[in-house]
N, C-alpha and C positions, 0 to 999 in steps of 0.2 A: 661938474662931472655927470650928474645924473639928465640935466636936459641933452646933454649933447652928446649922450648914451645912444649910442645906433644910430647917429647923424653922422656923427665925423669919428674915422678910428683915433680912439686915445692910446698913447702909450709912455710907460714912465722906466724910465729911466735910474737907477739908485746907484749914485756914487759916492755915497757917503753915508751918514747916519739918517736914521727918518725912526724917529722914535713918537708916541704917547699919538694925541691923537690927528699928527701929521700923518700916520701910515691909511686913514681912512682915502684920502684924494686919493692914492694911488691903487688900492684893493677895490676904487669905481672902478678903475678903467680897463680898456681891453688887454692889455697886454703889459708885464712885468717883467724885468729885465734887471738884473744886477750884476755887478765888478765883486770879482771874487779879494777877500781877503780885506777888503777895504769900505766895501756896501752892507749896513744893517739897519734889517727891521724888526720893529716891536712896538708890544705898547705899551708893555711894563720892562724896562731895563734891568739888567741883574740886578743893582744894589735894591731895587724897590723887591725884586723877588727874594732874594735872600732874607732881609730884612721881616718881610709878610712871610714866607716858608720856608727860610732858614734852607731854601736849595741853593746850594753856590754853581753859579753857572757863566760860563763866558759870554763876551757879546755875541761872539763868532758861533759858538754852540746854541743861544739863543734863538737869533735872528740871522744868522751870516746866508750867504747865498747858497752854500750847499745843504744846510736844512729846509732853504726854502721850495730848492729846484728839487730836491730828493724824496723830502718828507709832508709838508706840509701844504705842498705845488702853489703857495703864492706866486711863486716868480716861476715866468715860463722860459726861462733862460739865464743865464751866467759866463761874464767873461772874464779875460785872464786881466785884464787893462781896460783903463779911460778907453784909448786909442781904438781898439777893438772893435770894443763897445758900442762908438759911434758908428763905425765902420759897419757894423752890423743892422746898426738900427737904418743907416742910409738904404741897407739893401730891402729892408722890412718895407722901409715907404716906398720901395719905388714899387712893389708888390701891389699897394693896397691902394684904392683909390681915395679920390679926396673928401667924397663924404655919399651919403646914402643917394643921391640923386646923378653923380655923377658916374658914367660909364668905366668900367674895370678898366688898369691899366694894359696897353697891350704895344710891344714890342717888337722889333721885324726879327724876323723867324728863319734861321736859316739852315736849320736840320730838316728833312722833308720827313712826314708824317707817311712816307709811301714804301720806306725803308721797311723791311723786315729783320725782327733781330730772333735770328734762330736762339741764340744761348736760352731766350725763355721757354724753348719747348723741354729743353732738360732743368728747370728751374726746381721743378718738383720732384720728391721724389719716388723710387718704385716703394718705399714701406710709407704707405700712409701715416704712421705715427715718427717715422722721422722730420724732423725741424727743417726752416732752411728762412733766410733773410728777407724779407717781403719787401725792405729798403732797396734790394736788388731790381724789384718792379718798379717800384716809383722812379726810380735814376732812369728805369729806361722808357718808363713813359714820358716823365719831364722831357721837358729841351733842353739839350746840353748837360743834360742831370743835375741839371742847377735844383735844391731841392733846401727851402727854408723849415725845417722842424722847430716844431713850438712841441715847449714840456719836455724834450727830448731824454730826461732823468727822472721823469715821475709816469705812474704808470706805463712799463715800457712794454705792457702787452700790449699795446695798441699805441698806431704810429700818426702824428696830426703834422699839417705843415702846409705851405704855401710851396705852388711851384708855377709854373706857363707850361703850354700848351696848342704850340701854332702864335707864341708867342703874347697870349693872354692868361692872365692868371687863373689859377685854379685852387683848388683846397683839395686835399688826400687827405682820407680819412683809412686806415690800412688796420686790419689784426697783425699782432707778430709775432709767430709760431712759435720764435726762437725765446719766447717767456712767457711760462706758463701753457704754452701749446695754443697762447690768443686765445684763450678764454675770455669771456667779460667778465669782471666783477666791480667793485662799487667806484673805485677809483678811476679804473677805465672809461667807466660810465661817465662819469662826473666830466672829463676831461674831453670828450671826446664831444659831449654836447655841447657843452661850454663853445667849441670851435665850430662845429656846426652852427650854432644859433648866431656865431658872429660871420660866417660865409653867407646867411643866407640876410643877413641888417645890411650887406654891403652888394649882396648881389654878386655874390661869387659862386658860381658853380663849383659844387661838390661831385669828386669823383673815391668812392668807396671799392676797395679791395676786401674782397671777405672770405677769411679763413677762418672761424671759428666753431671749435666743437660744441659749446655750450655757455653758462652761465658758471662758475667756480661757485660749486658745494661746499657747505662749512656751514657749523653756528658760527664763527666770525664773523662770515659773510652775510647771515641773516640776523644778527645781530646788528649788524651794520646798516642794517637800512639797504640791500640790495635792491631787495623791491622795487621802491623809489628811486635810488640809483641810477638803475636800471630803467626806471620807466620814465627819468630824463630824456636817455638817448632817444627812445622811443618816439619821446613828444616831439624834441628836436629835429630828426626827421621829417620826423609826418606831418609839422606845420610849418617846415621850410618851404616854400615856391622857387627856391633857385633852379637850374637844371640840376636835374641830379642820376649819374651814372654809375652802376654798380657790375663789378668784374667778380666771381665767384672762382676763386682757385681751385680750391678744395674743397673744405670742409664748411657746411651749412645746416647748421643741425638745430632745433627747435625754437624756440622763442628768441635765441640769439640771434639767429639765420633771420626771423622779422625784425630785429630790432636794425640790424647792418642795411637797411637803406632797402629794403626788397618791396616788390610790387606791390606789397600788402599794405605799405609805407606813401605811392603814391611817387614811388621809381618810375625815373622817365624811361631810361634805359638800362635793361638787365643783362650782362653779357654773364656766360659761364665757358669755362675751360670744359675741355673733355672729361679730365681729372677732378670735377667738382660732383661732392655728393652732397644732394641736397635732399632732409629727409627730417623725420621726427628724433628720431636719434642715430646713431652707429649701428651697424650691421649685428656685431658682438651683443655689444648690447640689449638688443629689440630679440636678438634669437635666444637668449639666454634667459628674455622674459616672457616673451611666447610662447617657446618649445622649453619652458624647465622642464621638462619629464624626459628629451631627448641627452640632457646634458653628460651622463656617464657612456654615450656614445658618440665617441668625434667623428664617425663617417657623415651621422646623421645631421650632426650641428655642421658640417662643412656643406653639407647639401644644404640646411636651410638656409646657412649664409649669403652661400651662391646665388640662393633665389631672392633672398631679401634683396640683395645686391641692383640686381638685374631688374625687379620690379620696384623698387621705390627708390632707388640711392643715384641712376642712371641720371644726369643730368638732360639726356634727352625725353626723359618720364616728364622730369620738369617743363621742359619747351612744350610737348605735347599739352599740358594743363596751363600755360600762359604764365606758369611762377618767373620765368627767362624769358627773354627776346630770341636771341637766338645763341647756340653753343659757339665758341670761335677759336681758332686755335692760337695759343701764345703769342706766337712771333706776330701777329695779326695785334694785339691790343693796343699799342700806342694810334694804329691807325684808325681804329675801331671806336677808339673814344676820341679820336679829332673830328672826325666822322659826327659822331653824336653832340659834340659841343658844338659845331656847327651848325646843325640842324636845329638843334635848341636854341640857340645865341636870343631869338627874341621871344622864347617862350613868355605867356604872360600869364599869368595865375593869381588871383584874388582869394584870400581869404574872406569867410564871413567878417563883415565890420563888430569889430567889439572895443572896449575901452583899453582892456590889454588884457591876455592871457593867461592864467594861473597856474603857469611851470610846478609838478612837484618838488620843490626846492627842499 
């Protein structure tokens, strides 16, 4: 497992029990996949934990597939059956190429990237703090909205998964408004690099959608190792070489806005919506720390909003300073990023030579 770690994609399969210290071969590999109700993993079995801590616990409550896909994200996926299962995993391989030297799989293509799909100019909505399905973008960027999600039950503020693109694979890497308002926090992080660092062993172009306000506040979450977390995704990015293409919806707001793939990242291409505000924080908030002395006056906080707005938040402020490529409108994105994986297809980029890198794990 470990030489053939970033050579050839692994993936395991669990249809049955895999307990003690069988579960290590499959917690190497890239990708994890279990049959609901009938697949578990552990490394201590109930009667061993009962026994040692006198917890009584089922196998299924243990190790079953929905603690793994939910809670603890060993497994990147879960199905109802054998039959499935397989089904599933045929569509994963034909996704992924056959090992790190060989060219991404690429298929004939018969939706035209030349199409415009109006529904995404109403994708967003007029209250910035209202939600909306960011899964809605990927279906319509994919071809045929064919769209494979990995983790798809564990952190689900952020959305990972394989799709094509002019009928070559890609990786989408998405915030998801509709939890938690796509915030990052530590789980997110963790999942999200994890998929990254394996698009880019395989040479798959990543394309990142980015809605997020921020980083999720809390001592839980700094408790938790956010930090580091967090500065997975970061490292992720920034020493990937695949192409990598980022569409800004909305919301782009401080150290999150650098960590989602942006130029500061060493983004090939940056597109932004009209609707995208990219800034150090919210308008509310930046005016409520500046102007506290205006605050028992709402004429005057609505004026300083305004002008916050208009001078830092404008995503054409951005294009102006090189943060964006260029602004583009909705129904334009599927074409916009065929466009740009095209252009890229044989980018080539060298890291410094070293022995191997030291991820904050």
């Amino acid at each position: 497992n470990v030489l053939a770690s970033g050579v050839i994609p692994q993936i395991s399969l669990i249809m049955g029990l895999c307990a003690g210290g069988d579960v290590s071969s499959p917690a190497m590999t890239d990708f994890i996949f279990m049959v609901r109700d009938t697949s578990y993993m552990f490394v201590t079995g109930p009667d061993v934990v009962k026994t040692v801590t006198n917890e009584t616990v089922t196998a299924e409550s243990l190790g079953g597939a929905s603690v793994h896909t939910t809670k603890s994200s060993i497994a990147d996926g879960a199905y109802d059956n054998d039959v499935e299962a397989l089904l599933q995993m045929r569509r994963l391989v034909d996704l992924l190429p056959a090992s790190n030297t060989a060219e991404i799989p690429e298929i004939e293509c018969y939706q035209s990237v030349m199409d415009h799909d109006m529904s995404l100019d109403r994708l967003i909505p007029d209250n910035a703090n209202k939600p909306y399905d960011i899964k809605e973008l990927i279906l319509k960027v994919a071809d045929e909205g064919d769209f494979f999600e990995i983790q798809q039950s564990f952190a689900k503020n952020i959305v990972t998964g394989f799709g094509r693109v002019e009928g070559r694979t890609v990786g989408f890497v998405a915030n998801q408004p509709m939890v938690l308002a796509g915030v990052l926090d530590s789980d997110a992080s963790r999942k999200a690099a994890r998929f990254v660092r394996f698009c880019d062993c395989f040479s798959i172009p990543i394309v990142t959608f980015v809605d997020v306000p921020g980083f999720l506040p809390g001592t839980a979450q700094e408790y938790g190792g956010l930090i580091k977390h967090g500065a997975k995704l970061l490292f992720a990015y920034a020493e990937a070489t695949v192409p990598k293409i980022t569409v800004i919806t909305r919301k782009a707001y401080g150290g999150a806005y650098d960590v989602m793939a942006s130029k500061h990242l060493r983004g090939d291409m940056n597109y932004a919506w009209p609707t995208a505000q990219i800034a150090v924080m919210g308008a509310r908030g930046a005016v409520e720390i500046i102007y506290r002395k205006d605050i028992g006056d709402p004429e005057k906080i609505a004026a300083h909003t305004k002008t916050y707005e208009d001078r830092f938040l404008s995503p054409f402020v951005a294009a102006e300073r090189g943060y964006v490529d260029e602004v583009i409108m909705p129904h334009s994105t599927r074409r916009r990023v065929a466009r740009a994986l095209r252009m890229l297809r044989n980018k080539d980029m060298q890291n410094p030579w070293k022995k191997h890198d030291n991820i904050p794990l």
